[in-house]
C-alpha positions as a Markdown table, in Angstrom:
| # | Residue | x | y | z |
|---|---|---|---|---|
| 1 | Unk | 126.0 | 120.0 | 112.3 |
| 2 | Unk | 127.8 | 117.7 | 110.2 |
| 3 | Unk | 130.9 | 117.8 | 113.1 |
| 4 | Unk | 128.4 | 116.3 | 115.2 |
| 5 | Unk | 127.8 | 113.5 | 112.9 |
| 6 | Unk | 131.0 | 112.9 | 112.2 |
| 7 | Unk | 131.3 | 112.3 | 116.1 |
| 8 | Unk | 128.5 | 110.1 | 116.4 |
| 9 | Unk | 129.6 | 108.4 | 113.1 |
| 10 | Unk | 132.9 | 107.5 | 115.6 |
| 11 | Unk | 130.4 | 106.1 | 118.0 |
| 12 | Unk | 128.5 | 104.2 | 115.7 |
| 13 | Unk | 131.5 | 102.5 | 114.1 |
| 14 | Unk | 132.7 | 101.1 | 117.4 |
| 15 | Unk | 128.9 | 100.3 | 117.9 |
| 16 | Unk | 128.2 | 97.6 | 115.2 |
| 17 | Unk | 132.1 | 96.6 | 115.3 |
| 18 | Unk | 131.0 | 94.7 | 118.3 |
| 19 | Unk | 127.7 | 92.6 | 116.4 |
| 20 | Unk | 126.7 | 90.6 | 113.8 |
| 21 | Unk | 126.9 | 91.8 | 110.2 |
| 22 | Unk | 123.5 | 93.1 | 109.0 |
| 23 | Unk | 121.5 | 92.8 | 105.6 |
| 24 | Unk | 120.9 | 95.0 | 102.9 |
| 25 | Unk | 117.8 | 96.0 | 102.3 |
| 26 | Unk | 117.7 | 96.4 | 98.9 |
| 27 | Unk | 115.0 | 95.2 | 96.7 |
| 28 | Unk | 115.1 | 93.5 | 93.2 |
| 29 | Unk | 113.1 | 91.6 | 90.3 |
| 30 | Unk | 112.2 | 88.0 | 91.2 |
| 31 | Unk | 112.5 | 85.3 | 88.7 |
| 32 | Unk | 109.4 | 84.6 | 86.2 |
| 33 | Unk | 108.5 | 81.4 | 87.9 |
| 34 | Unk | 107.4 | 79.9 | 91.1 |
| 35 | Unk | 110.4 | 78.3 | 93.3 |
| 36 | Unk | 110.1 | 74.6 | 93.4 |
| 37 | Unk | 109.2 | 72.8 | 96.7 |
| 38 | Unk | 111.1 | 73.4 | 99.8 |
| 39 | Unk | 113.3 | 70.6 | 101.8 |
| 40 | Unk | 111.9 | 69.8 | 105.1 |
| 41 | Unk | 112.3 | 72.3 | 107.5 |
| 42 | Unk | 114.8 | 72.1 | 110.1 |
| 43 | Unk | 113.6 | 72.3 | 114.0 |
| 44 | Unk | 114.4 | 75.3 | 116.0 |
| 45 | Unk | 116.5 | 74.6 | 119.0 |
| 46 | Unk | 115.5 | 75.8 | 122.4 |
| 47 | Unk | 118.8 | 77.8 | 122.7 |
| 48 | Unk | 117.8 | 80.3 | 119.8 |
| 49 | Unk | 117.3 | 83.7 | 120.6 |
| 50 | Unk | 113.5 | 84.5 | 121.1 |
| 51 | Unk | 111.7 | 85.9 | 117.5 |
| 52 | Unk | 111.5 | 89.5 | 117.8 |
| 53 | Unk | 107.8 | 91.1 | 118.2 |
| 54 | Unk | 105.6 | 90.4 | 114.8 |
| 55 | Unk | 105.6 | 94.3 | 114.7 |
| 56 | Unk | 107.4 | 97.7 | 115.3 |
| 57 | Unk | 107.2 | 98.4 | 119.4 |
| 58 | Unk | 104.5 | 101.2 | 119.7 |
| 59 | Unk | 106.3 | 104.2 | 121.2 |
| 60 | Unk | 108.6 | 104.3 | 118.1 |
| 61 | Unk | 108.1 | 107.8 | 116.9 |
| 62 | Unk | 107.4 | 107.2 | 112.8 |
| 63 | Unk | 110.0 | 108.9 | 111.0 |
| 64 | Unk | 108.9 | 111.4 | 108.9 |
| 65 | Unk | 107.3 | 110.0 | 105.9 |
| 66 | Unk | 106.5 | 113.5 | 103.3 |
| 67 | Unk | 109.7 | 115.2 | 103.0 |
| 68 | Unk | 110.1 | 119.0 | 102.1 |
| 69 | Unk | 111.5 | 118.9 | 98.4 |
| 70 | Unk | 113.4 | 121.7 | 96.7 |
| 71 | Unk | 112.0 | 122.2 | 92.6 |
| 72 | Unk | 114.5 | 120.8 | 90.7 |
| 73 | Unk | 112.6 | 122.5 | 87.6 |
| 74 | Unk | 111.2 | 125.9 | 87.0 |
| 75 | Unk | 107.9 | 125.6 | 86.1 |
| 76 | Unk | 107.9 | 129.1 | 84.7 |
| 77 | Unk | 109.8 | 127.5 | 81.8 |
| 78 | Unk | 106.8 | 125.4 | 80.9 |
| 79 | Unk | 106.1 | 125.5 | 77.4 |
| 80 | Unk | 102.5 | 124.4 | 76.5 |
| 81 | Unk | 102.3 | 122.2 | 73.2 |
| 82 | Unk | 100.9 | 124.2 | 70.2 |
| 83 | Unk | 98.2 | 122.4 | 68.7 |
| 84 | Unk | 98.8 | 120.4 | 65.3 |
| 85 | Unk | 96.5 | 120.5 | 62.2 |
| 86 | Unk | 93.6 | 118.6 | 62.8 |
| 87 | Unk | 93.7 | 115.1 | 61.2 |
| 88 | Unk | 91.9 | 113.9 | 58.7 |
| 89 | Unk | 89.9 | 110.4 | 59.7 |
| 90 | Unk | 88.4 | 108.3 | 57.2 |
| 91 | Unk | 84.7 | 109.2 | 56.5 |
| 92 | Unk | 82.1 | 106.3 | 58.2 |
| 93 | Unk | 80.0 | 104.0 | 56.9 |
| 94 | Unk | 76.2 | 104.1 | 58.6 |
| 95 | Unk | 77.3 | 101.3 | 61.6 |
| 96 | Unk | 74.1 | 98.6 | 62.3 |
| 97 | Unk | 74.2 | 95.5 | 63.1 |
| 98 | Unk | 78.1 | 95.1 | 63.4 |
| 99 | Unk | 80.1 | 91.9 | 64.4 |
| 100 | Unk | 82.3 | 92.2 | 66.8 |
| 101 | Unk | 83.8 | 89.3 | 66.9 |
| 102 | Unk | 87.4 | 89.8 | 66.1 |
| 103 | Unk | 87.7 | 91.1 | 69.5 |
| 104 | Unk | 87.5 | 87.7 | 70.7 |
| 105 | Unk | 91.7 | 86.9 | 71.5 |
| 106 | Unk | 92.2 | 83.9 | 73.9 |
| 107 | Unk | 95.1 | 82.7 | 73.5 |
| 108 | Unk | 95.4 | 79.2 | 72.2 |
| 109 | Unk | 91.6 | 79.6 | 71.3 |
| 110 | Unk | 90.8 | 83.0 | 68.9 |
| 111 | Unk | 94.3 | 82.0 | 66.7 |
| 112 | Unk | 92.9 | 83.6 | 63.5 |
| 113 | Unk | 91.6 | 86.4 | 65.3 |
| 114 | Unk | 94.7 | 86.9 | 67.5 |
| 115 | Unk | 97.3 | 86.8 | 64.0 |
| 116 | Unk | 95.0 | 90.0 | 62.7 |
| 117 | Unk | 94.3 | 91.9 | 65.2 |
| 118 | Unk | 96.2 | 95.1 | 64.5 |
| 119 | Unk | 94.8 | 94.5 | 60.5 |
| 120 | Unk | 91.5 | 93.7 | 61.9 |
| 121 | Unk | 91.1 | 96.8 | 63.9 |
| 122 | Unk | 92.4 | 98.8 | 61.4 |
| 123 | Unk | 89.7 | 97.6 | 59.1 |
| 124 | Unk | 86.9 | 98.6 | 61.0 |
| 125 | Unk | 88.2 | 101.8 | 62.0 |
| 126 | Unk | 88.5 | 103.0 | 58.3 |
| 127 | Unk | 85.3 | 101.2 | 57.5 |
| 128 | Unk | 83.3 | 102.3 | 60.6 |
| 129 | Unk | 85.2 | 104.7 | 62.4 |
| 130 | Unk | 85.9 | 104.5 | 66.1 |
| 131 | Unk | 82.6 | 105.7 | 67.3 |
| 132 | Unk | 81.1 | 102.3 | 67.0 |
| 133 | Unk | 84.0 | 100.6 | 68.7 |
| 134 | Unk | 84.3 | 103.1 | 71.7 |
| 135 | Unk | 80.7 | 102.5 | 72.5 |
| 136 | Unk | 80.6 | 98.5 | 72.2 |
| 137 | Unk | 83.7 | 98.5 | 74.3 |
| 138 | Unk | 82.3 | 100.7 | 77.1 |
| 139 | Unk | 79.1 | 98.5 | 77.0 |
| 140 | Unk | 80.0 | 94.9 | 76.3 |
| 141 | Unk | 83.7 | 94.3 | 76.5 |
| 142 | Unk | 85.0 | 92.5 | 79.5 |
| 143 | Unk | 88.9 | 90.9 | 79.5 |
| 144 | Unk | 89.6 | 88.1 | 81.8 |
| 145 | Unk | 93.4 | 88.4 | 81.6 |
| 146 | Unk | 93.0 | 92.2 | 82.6 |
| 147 | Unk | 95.0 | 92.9 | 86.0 |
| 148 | Unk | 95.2 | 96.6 | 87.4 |
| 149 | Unk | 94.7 | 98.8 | 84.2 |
| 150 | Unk | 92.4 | 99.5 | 81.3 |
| 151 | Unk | 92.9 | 98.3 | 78.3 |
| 152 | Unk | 91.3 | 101.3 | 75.6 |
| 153 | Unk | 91.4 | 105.0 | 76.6 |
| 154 | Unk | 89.9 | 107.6 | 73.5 |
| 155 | Unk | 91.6 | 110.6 | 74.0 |
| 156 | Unk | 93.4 | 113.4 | 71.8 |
| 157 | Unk | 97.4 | 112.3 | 73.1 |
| 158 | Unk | 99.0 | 114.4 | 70.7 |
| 159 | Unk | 97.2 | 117.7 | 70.7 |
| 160 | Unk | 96.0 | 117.6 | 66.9 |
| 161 | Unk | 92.3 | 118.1 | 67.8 |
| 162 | Unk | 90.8 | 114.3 | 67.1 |
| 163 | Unk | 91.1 | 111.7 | 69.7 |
| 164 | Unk | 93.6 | 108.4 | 69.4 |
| 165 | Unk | 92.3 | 105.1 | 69.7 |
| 166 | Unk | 94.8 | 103.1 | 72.6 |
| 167 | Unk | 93.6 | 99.5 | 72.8 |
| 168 | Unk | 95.3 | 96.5 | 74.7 |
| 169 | Unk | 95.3 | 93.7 | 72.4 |
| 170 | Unk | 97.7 | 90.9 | 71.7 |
| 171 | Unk | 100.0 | 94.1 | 71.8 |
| 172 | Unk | 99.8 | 97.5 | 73.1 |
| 173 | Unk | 98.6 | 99.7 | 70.2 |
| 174 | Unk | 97.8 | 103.7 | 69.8 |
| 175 | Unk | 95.8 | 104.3 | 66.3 |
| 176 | Unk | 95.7 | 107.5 | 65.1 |
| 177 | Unk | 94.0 | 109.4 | 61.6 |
| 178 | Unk | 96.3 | 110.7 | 58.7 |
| 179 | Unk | 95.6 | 111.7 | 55.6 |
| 180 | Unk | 92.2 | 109.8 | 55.8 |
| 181 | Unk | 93.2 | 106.8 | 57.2 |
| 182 | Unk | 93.9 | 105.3 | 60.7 |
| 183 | Unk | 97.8 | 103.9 | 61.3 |
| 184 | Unk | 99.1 | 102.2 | 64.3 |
| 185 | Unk | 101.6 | 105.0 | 65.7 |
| 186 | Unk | 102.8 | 103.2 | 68.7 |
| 187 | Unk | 103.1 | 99.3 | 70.1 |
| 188 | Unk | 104.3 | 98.3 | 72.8 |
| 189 | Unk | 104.5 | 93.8 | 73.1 |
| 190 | Unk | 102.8 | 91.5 | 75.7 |
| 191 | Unk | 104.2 | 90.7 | 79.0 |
| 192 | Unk | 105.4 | 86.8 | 79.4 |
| 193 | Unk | 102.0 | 85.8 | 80.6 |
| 194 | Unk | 100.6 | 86.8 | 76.9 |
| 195 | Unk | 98.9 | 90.0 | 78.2 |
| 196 | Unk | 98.9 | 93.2 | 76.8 |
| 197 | Unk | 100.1 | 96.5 | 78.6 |
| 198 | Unk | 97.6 | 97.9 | 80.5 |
| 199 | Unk | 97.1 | 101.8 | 81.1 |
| 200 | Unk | 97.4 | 102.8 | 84.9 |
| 201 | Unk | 97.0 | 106.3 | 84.6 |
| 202 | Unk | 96.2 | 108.8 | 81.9 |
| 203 | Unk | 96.8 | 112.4 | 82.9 |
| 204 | Unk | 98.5 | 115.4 | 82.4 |
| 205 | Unk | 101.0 | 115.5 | 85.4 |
| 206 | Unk | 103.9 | 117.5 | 84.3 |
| 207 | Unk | 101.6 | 120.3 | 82.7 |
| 208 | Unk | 102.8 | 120.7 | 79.7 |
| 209 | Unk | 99.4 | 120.7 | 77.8 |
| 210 | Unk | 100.3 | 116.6 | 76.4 |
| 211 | Unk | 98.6 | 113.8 | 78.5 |
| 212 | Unk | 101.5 | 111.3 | 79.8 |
| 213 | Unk | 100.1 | 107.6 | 79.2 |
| 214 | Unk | 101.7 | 105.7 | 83.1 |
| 215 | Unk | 101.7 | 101.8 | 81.6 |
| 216 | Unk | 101.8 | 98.7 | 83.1 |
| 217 | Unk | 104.4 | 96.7 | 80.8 |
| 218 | Unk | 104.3 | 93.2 | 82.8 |
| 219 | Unk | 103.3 | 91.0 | 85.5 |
| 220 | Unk | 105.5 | 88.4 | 86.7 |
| 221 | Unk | 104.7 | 85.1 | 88.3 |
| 222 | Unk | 105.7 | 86.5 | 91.9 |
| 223 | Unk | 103.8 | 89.8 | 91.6 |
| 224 | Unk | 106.1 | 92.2 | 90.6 |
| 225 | Unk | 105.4 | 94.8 | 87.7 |
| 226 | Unk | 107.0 | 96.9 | 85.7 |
| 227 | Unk | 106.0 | 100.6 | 84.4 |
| 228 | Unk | 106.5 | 102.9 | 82.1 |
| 229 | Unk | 105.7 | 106.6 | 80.7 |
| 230 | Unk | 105.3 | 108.3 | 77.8 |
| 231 | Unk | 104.6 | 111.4 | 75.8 |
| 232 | Unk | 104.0 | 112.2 | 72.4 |
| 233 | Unk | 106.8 | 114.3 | 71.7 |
| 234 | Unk | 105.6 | 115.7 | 68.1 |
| 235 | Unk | 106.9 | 112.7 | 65.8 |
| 236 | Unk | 106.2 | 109.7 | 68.4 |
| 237 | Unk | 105.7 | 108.4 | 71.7 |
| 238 | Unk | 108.4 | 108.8 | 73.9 |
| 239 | Unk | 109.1 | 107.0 | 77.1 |
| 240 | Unk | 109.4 | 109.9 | 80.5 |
| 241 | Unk | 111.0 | 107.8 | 82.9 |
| 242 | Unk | 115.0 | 108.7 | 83.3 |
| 243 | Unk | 117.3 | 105.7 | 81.9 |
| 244 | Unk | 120.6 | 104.6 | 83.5 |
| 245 | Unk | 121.8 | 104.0 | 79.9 |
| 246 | Unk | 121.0 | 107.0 | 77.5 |
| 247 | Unk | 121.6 | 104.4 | 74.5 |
| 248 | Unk | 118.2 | 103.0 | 75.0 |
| 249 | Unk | 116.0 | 105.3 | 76.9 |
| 250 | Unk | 112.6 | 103.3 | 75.7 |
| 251 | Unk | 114.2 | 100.4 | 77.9 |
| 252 | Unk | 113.9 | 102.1 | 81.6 |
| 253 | Unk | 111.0 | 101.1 | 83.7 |
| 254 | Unk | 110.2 | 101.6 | 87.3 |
| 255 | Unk | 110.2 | 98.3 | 88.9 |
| 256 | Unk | 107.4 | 97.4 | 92.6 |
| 257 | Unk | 107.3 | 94.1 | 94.0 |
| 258 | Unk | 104.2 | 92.1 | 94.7 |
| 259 | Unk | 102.9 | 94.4 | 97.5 |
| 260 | Unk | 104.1 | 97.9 | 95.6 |
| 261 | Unk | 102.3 | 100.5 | 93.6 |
| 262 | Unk | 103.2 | 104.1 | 92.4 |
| 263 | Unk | 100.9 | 107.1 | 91.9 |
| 264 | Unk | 101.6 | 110.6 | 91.7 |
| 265 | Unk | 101.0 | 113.8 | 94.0 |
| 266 | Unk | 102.6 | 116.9 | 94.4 |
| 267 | Unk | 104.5 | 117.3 | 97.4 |
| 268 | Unk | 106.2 | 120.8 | 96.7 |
| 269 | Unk | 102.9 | 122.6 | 95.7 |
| 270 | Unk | 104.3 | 123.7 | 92.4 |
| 271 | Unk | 101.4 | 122.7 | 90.4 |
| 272 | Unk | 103.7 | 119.4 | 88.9 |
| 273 | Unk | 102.9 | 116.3 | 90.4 |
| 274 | Unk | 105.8 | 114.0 | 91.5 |
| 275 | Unk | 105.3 | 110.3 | 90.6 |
| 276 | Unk | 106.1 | 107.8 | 93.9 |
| 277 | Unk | 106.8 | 104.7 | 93.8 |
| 278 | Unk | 106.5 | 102.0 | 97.0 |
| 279 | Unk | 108.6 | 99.1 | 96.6 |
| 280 | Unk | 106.6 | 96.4 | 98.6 |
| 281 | Unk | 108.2 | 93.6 | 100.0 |
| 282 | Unk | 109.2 | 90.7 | 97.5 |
| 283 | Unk | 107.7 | 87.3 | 98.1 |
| 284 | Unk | 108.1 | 83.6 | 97.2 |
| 285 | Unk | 111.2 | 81.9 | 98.7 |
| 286 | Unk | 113.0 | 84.2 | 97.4 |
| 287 | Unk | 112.2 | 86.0 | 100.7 |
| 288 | Unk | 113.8 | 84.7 | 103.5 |
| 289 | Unk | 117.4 | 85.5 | 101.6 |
| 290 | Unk | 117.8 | 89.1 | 103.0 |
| 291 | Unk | 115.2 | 89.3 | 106.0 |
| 292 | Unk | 113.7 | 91.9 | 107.4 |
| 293 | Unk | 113.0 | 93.6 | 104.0 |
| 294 | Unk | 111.7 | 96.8 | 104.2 |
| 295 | Unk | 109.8 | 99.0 | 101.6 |
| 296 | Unk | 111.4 | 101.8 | 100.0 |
| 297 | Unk | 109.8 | 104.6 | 99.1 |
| 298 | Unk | 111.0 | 106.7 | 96.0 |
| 299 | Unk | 110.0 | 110.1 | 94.9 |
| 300 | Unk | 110.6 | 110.6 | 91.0 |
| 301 | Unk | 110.5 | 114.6 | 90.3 |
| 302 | Unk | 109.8 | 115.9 | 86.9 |
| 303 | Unk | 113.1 | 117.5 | 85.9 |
| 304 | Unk | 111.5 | 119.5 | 82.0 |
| 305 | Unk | 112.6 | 116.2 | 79.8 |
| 306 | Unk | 112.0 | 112.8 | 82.9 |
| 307 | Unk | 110.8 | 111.7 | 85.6 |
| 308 | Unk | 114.1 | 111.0 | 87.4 |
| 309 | Unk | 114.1 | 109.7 | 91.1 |
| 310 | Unk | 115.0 | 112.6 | 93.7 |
| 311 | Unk | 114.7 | 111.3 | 97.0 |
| 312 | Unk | 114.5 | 107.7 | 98.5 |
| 313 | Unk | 113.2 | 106.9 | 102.1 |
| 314 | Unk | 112.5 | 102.9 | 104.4 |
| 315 | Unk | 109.5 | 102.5 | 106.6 |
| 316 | Unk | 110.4 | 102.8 | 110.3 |
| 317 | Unk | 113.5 | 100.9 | 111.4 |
| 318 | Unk | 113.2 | 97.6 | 114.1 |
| 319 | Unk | 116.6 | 96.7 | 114.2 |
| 320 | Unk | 119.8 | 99.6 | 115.2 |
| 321 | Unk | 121.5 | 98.4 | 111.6 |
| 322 | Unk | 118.4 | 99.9 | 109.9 |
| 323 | Unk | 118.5 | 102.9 | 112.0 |
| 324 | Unk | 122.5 | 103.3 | 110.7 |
| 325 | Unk | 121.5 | 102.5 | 107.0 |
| 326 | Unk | 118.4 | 105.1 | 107.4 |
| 327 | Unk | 120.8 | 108.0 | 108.7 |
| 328 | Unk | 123.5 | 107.1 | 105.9 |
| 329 | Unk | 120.8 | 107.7 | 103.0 |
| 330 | Unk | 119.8 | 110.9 | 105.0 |
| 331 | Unk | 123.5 | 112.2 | 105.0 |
| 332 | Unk | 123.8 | 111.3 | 101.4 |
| 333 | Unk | 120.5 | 113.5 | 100.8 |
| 334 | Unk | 121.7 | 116.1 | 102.5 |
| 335 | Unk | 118.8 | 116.1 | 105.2 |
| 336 | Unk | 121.3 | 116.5 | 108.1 |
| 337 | Unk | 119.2 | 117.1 | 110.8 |
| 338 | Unk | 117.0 | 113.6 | 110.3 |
| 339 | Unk | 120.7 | 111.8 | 110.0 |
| 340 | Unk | 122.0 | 113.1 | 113.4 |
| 341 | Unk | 118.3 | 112.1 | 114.8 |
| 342 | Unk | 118.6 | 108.6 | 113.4 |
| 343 | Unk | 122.2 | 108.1 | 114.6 |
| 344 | Unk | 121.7 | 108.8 | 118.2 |
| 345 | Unk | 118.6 | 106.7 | 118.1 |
| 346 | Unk | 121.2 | 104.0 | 116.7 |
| 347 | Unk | 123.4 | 105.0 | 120.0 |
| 348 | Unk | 121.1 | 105.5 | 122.9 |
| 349 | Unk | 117.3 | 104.0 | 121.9 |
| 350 | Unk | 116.2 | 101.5 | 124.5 |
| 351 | Unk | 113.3 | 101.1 | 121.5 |
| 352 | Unk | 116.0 | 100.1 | 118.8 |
| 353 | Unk | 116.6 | 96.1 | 118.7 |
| 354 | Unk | 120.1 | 94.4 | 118.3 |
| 355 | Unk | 120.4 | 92.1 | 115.1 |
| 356 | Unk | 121.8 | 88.7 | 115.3 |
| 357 | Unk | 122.7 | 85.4 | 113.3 |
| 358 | Unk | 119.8 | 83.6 | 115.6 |
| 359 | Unk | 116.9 | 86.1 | 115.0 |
| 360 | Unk | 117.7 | 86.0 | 111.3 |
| 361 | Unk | 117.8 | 81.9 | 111.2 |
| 362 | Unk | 114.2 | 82.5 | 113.3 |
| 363 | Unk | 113.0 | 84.7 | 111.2 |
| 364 | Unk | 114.3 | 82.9 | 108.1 |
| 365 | Unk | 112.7 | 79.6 | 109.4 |
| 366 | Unk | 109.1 | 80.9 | 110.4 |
| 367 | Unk | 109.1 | 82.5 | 106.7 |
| 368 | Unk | 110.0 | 78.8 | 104.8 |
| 369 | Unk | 107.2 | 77.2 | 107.2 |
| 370 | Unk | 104.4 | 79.9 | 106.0 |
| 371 | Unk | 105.6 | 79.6 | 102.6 |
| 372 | Unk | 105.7 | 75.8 | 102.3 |
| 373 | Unk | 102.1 | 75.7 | 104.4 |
| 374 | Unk | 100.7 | 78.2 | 101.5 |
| 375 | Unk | 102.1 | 75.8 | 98.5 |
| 376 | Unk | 99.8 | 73.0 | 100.2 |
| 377 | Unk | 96.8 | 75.4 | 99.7 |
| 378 | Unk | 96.1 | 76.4 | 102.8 |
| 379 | Unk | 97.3 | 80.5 | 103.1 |
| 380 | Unk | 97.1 | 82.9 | 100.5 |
| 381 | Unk | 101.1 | 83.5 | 99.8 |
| 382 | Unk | 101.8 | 86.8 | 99.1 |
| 383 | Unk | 98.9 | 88.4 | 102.1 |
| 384 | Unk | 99.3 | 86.3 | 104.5 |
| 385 | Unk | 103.0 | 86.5 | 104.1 |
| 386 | Unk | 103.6 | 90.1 | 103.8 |
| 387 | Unk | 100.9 | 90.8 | 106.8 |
| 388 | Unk | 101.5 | 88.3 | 109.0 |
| 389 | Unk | 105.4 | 87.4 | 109.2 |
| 390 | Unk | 107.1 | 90.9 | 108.2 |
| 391 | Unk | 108.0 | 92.5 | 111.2 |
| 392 | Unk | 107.5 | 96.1 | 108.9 |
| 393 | Unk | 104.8 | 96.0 | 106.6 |
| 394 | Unk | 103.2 | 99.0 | 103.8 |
| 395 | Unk | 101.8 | 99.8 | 107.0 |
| 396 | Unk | 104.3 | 101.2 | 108.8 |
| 397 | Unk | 104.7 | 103.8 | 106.3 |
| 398 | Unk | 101.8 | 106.4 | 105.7 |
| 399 | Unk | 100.5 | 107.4 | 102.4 |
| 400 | Unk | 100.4 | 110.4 | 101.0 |
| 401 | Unk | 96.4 | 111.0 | 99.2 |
| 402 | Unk | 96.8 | 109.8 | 96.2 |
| 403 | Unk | 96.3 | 112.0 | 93.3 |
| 404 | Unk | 96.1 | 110.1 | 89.9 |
């Protein structure tokens, strides 16, 4: 098998020696602030090559989108957190009439109550205990700066018997009983928008008797967000998702543009659900600087200590470059059969479309004249962009059924 690559590796050299040099496709963090207004657009000559089709040509046979992974960890070797003592909260006053209006935190409005918070809340736990709270919250509270998560979950996280308090205040907290009292055991700051971290999902996914809090850290002015994980470990919270730089493992994050999301599922059956992540498509100006983007799809397996990312995949090539990059990352993952697939699809696919400097200016120039059309107000930016102009969308790429 991997002769027969290797020979159509020959092929596909001489291939793309003879056009244009293509794009990456990698994706990345936009800045934390709109792009300023656009030049005038320059007119499209009637000698440019013709805009390829809005959309992948039909008969393209989808690549395949659920891959077959190998374990890379023994669930056997699962070891179930013992449970701790059970705490010791602080005994309640009878709760009647209660004000609850420390929890009011606009910022530039609430000031007093915003400088408090974490002392305020404290107070009123070891006054009242969290009963009280719980229920006012799940009645009355509502949060206008809220965007995909929850902002209080009551659950025990670290397997002592009595439930932590996680709220989403001016910060991120986790409060927790000891010794008769409640203490903040965890904090996490505000995004640059002032909003708090959010919790996306709260489950046990890696089975090992702890629930993993999945949090949304920040929004930024394009869309993108930012996520983390953790685990109470035994002494604190600990942050599951595998850093480039062991020196600061609390710093890693998985990173989806405007149009991404992650969720988790289990795609080898082993009772441990993998987390995946979509990319999405960047927007804002920033756009038109690599086009066609593609997303990327990445499949983060549980290895005993992190979530580490295992296997990467792109929604179905357009373009014979994309075909090329798609059998390279197969080769690199070992899935030979799919790379020798994509490389003769590269070769002999009448389906397949050549890349060139005019469809990238046409491409490049329809994208600035959506873009500057939604800064006057008329299209919604980041829908009508993604949907309408890319010539690969979210779409193009099935999803698995979410299992959160």
């Amino acid at each position: 098998m991997k002769r027969i690559i290797m020979g159509l590796l020959s092929g596909i050299l001489f291939l793309t020696a003879c056009g244009q040099s293509a794009p990456t496709t990698q994706t990345g963090p936009q800045p934390d602030h709109p792009p300023s207004t656009s030049s005038p657009l320059p007119t499209a000559t009637a000698t440019r090559t013709a805009l390829p089709s809005a959309t992948p040509t039909a008969s393209i046979t989808p690549l395949p989108t659920i891959p077959t992974f190998t374990p890379t960890f023994d669930v056997s070797t699962i070891v179930t957190v013992t449970s701790a003592p059970q705490a010791e909260c602080p005994i309640a006053k009878p709760a009647e009439n209660l004000n609850f209006n420390f929890l009011n935190l606009i910022p530039g409005i609430d000031i007093e109550n915003r400088d408090h918070a974490e002392e305020n809340i404290l107070n009123f736990l070891d006054t009242y205990g969290a009963e009280p709270l719980i229920k006012y919250l799940r009645s009355e509270w509502t949060n206008e700066w809220r965007y995909e998560g929850q902002n209080f979950l009551y659950k025990d996280l670290t397997s002592d018997g009595t439930p932590e308090l996680v709220l989403g205040l001016t910060s991120f907290y986790i409060f927790s009983c000891t010794d008769g009292r409640y203490k903040k055991i965890f904090e996490l700051p505000p995004d640059g928008h002032v909003i708090a971290p959010q919790i996306l999902f709260s489950k046990d996914n890696n089975r090992n008797g702890l629930i993993e809090l999945t949090i949304l850290i920040g929004t930024w002015t394009g869309g993108g967000r930012a996520y983390q994980i953790y685990e109470w470990d035994g002494e604190q919270f600990r942050n599951l998702v595998l850093s480039d730089n062991p020196n600061f493992p609390d710093l890693a994050e998985i990173w989806v543009e405007a149009s991404g999301k992650i969720f988790y599922q289990d795609m080898n059956n082993d009772t441990v659900n993998e987390l995946i992540r979509d990319s999405g498509i960047m927007s804002w100006l920033t756009y038109s600087d690599a086009l066609p983007w593609r997303n990327k799809r990445t499949y983060y397996q549980w290895n005993g200590k992190n979530y580490a990312p295992t296997h990467h995949e792109f929604t179905i090539p357009e373009f014979r470059y994309q075909a090329i990059q798609d059998g390279d990352l197969a080769l690199s993952q070992s899935e030979f059969t799919k790379a020798l697939s994509l490389y003769q699809d590269a070769i002999f696919s009448d389906k397949l479309k050549y890349y060139s400097v005019d469809i990238r200016e046409n491409l490049q120039i329809n994208w600035i004249r959506q873009f500057e059309m939604s800064q006057s107000g008329n299209i919604s930016p980041t829908r009508h962009h993604i949907l309408m102009i890319l010539p690969n969308t979210l779409a193009s790429l099935p999803m698995p059924t979410t299992a959160s």
